[in-house]
MIMAR-247557 format. One record per residue: z, y, x of N, C-alpha, C in turn; residue number from 1. Coordinates in nm, 3 decimals, decimal comma, padded with zeros to 5 digits, always signed. Atoms other than C-alpha are relative to their C-alpha. Layout:
BEGIN
REC; n_Z; n_Y; n_X; ca_Z; ca_Y; ca_X; c_Z; c_Y; c_X; pos
REC; Z; Y; X; Z; Y; X; Z; Y; X; NUM
...
//
This chain:
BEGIN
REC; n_Z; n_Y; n_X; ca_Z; ca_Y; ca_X; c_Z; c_Y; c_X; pos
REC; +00,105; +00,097; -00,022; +16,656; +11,315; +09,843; -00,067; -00,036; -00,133; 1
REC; +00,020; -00,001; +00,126; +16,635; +11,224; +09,464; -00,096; +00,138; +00,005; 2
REC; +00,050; -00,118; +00,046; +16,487; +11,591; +09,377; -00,128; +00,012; +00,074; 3
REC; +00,143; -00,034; -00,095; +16,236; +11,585; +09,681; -00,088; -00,136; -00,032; 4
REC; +00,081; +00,154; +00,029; +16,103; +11,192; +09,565; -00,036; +00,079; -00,096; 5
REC; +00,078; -00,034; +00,160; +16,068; +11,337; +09,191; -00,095; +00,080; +00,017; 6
REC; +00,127; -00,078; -00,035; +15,864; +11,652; +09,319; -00,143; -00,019; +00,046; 7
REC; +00,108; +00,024; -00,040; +15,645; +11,476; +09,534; -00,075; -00,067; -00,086; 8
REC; +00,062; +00,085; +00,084; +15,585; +11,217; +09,270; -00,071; +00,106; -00,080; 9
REC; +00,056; -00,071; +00,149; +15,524; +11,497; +08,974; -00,186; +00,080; +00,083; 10
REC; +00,130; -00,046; -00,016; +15,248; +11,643; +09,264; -00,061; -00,108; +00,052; 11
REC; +00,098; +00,129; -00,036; +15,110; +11,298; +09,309; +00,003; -00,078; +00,121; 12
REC; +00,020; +00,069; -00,184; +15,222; +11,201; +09,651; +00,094; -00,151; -00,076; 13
REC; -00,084; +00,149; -00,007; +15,355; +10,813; +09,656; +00,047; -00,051; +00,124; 14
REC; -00,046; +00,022; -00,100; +15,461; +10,801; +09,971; +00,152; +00,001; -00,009; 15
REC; -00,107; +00,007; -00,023; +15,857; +10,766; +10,088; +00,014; +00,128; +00,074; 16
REC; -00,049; -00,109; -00,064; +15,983; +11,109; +10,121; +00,087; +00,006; +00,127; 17
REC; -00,098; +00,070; -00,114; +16,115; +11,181; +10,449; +00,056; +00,186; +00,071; 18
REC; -00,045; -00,147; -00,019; +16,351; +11,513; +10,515; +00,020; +00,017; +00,121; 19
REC; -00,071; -00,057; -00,105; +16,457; +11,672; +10,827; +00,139; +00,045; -00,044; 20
REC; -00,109; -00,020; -00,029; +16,793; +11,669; +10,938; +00,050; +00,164; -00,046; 21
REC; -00,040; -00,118; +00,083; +17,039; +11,940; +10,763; +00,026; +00,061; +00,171; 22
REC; -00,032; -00,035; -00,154; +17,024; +12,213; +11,108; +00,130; +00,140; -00,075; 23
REC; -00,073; -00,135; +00,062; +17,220; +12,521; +10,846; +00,123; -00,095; -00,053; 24
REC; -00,168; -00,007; +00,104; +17,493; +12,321; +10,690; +00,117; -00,017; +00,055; 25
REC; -00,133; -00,065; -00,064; +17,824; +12,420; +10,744; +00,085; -00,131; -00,056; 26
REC; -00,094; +00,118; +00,008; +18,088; +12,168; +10,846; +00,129; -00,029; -00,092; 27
REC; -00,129; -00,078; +00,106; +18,392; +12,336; +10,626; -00,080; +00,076; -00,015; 28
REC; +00,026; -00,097; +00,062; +18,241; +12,532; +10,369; +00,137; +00,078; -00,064; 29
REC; -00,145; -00,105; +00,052; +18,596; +12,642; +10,263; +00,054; +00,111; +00,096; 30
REC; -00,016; -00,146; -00,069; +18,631; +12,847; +10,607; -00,083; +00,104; -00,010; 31
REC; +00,080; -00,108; +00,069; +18,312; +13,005; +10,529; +00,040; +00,066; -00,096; 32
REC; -00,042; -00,062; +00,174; +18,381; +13,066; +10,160; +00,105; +00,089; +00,074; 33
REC; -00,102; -00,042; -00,007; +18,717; +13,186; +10,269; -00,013; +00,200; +00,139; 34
REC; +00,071; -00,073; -00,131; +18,544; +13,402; +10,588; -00,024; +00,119; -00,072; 35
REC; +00,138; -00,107; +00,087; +18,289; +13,544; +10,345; +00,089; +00,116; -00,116; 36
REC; -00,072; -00,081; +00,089; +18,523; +13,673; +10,102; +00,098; +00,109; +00,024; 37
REC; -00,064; -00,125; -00,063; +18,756; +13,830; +10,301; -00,063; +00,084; +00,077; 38
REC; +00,116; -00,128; -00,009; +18,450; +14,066; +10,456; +00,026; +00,044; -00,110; 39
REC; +00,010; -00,084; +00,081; +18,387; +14,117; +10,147; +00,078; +00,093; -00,109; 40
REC; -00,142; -00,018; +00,047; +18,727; +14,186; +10,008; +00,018; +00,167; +00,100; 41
REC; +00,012; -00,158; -00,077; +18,696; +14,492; +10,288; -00,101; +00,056; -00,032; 42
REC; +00,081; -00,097; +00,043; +18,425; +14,622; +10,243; -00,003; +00,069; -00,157; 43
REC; +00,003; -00,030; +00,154; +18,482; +14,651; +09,850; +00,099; +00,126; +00,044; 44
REC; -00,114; -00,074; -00,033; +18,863; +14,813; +09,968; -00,041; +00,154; +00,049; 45
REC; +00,004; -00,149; -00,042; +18,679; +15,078; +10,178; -00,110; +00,092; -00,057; 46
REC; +00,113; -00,067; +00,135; +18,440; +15,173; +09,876; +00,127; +00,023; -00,139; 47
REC; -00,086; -00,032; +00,122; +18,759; +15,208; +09,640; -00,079; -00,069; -00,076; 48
REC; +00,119; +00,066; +00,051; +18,513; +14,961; +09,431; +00,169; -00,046; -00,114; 49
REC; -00,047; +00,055; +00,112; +18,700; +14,882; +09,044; -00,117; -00,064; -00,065; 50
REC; +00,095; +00,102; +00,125; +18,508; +14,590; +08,878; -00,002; +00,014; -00,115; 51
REC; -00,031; -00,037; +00,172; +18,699; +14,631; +08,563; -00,028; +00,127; -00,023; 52
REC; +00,079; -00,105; +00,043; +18,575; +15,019; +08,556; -00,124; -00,046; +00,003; 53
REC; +00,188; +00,018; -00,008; +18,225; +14,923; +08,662; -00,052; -00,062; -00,119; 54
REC; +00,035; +00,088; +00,131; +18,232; +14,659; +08,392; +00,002; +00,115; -00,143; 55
REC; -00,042; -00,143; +00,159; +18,381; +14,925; +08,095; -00,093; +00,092; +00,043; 56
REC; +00,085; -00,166; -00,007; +18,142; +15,223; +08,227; -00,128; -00,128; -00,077; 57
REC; +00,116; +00,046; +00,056; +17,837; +14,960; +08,195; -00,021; -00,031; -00,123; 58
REC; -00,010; +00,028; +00,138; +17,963; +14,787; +07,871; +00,019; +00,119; -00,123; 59
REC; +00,037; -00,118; +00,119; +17,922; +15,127; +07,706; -00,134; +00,044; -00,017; 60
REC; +00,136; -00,056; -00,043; +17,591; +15,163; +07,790; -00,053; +00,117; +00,096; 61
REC; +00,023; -00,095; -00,132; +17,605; +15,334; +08,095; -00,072; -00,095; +00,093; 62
REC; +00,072; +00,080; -00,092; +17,373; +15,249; +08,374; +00,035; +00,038; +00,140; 63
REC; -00,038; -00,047; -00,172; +17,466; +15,236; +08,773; -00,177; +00,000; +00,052; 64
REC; +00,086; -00,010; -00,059; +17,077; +15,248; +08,811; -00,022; +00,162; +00,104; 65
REC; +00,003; -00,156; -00,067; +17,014; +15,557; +09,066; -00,121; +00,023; -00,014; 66
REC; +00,142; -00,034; +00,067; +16,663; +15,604; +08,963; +00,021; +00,062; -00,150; 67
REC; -00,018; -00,025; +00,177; +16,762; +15,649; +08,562; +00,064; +00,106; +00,022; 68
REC; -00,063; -00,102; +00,028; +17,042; +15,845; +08,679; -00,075; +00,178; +00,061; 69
REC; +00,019; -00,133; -00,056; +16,840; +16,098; +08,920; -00,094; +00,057; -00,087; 70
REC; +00,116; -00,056; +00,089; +16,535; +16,124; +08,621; +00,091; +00,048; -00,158; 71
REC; -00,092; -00,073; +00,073; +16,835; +16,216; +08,407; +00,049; +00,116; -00,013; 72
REC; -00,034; -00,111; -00,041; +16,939; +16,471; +08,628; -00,115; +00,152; +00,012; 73
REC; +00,131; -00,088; +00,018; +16,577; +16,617; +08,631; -00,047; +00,072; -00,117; 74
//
């Protein structure tokens, strides 16, 4: 509410901001969070996916771009 008063003010409105009801927010965001991660915790698993390689290949100056790599290959 704060952030949407300051905005309107900085574009000149003086009126009493007035929001619509939250219709997306989630009642427990910790089952989400918890939801979301374990998807994605599979899907990483069935990509064999290493962060700590991905990280060390990039931090050498390697790029995972597939554009760089296919005008490489050309």
């Amino acid at each position: 509410m704060e952030g949407a008063a300051k905005l309107l003010a900085d574009l000149g409105h003086n009126g009493v901001p007035q929001l619509p009801e939250k219709k997306n927010a989630t009642r427990n965001p910790s089952e989400v969070t918890e939801a979301l991660t374990a998807e994605i915790r599979t899907l990483l698993d069935r990509l064999n996916f290493d962060p700590v390689a991905a990280a060390a290949y990039i931090s050498e100056g390697r790029s995972l771009d597939g554009s760089a790599l296919r005008s490489a290959a050309a």
